[in-house]
Legacy VTK file of the C-alpha trace (Angstrom):
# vtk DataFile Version 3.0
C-alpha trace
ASCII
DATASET POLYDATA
POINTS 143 float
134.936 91.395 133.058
133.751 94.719 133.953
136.447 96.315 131.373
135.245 94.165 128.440
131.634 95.019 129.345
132.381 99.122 128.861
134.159 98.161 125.809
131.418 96.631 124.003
129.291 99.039 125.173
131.389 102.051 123.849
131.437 99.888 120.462
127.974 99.731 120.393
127.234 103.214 121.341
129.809 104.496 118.674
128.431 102.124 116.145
124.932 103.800 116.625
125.992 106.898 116.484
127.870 106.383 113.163
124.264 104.248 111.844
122.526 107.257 112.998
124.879 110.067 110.961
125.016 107.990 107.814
121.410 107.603 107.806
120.630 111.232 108.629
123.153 112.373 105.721
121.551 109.820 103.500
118.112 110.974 104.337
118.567 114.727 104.120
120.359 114.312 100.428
121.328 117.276 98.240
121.635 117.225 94.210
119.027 118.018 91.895
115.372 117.366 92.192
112.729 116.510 89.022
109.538 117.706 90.109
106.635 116.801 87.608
104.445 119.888 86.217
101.222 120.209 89.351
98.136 118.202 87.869
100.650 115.322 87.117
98.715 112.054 87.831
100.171 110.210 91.379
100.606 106.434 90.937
101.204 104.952 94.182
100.177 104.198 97.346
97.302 105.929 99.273
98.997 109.443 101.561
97.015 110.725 103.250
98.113 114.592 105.489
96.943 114.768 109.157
97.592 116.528 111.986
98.583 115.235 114.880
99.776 116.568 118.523
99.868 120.193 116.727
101.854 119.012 113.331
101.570 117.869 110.075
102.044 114.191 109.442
102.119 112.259 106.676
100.274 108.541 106.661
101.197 105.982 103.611
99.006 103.430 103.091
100.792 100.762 101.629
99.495 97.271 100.016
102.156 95.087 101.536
104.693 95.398 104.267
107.305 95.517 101.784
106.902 98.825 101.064
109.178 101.764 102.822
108.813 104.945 103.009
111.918 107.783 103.628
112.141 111.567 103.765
115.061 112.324 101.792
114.384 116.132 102.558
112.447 119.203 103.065
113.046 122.877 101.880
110.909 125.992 102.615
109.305 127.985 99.403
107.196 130.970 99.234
106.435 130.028 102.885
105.863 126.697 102.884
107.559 123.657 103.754
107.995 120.782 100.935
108.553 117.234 102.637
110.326 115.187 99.544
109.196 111.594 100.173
110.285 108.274 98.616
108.158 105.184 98.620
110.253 102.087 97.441
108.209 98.918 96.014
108.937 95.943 97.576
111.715 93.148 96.441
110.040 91.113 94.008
112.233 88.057 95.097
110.352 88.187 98.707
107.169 87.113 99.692
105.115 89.447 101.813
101.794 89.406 103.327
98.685 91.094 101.595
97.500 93.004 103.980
97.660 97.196 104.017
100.083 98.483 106.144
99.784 101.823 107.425
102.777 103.860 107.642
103.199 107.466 109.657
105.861 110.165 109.399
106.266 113.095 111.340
107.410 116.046 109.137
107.886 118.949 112.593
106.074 121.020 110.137
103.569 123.006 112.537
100.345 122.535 111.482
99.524 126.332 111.171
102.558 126.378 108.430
101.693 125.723 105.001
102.974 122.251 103.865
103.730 120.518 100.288
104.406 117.346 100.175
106.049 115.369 96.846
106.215 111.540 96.634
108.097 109.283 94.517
108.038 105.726 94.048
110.932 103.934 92.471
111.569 100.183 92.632
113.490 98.890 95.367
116.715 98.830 93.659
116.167 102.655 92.094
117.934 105.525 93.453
116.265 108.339 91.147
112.930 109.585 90.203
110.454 112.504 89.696
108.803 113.587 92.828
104.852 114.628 92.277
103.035 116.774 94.471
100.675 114.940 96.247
99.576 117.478 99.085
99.486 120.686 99.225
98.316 122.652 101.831
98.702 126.936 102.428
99.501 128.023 105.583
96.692 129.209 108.263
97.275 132.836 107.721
97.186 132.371 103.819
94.048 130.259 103.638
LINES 1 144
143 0 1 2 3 4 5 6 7 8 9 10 11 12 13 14 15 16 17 18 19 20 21 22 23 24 25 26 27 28 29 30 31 32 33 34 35 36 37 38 39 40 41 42 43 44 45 46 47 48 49 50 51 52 53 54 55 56 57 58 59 60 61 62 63 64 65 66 67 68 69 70 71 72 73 74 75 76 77 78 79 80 81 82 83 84 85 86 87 88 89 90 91 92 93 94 95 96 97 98 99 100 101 102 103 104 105 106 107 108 109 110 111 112 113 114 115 116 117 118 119 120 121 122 123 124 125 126 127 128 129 130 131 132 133 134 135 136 137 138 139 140 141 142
């Protein structure tokens, strides 16, 4: 009993770590990245920047629990950090509530470092998009 007990626990443990790879590989993606010109119009859900415990966060306000939000990356330029965020819409074929749902993601961007952060929102079956900055911030020692 004891034997079959480690073994599904080894399974379980190995399948987590394998989840946990894939999804950080997915998340941190590489290719190439459309950035709309700055001044481009953002059509989406409320984000809001805050800082919290001594870093930047980033807080979606989203219409319906269907909505997700991922960071598929982050780069540093001319001393800043740019968070690339994707908000999906929800599956039309589901039925959520309507009610706003408030959404936070840690970046680990210190909050004395200068921050940018881009958002796109594709449909929930989309895998591409322009990014448009939403946020951007200058570091302390620049503003």
């Amino acid at each position: 009993m004891k034997l079959w007990g480690r073994a599904i626990a080894r399974g379980l443990l190995l399948g987590g770590v394998v989840v946990g790879v894939g999804a950080a590989a997915g998340c941190f993606a590489s290719g190439p990245v459309r950035i709309e010109p700055r001044g481009t119009a953002y059509e989406g859900p409320a984000v809001a920047l805050v800082d919290r415990d001594g870093q930047h966060q980033v807080v979606v306000s989203a219409p319906s629990p269907g909505w997700t939000v991922t960071m598929d990356r982050q780069t540093i330029q001319r001393g800043a950090t740019r968070v690339f965020l994707t908000l999906r819409r929800p599956n039309p074929e589901m039925l959520y509530a309507q009610q706003v749902v408030e959404q936070r993601l840690a970046t680990g961007v210190d909050e004395a470092q200068g921050i940018e952060v881009l958002v796109r929102v594709l449909d929930f079956d989309r895998d591409s998009g322009p990014y448009v900055i939403v946020h951007a911030q200058p570091s302390d020692s620049q503003g």
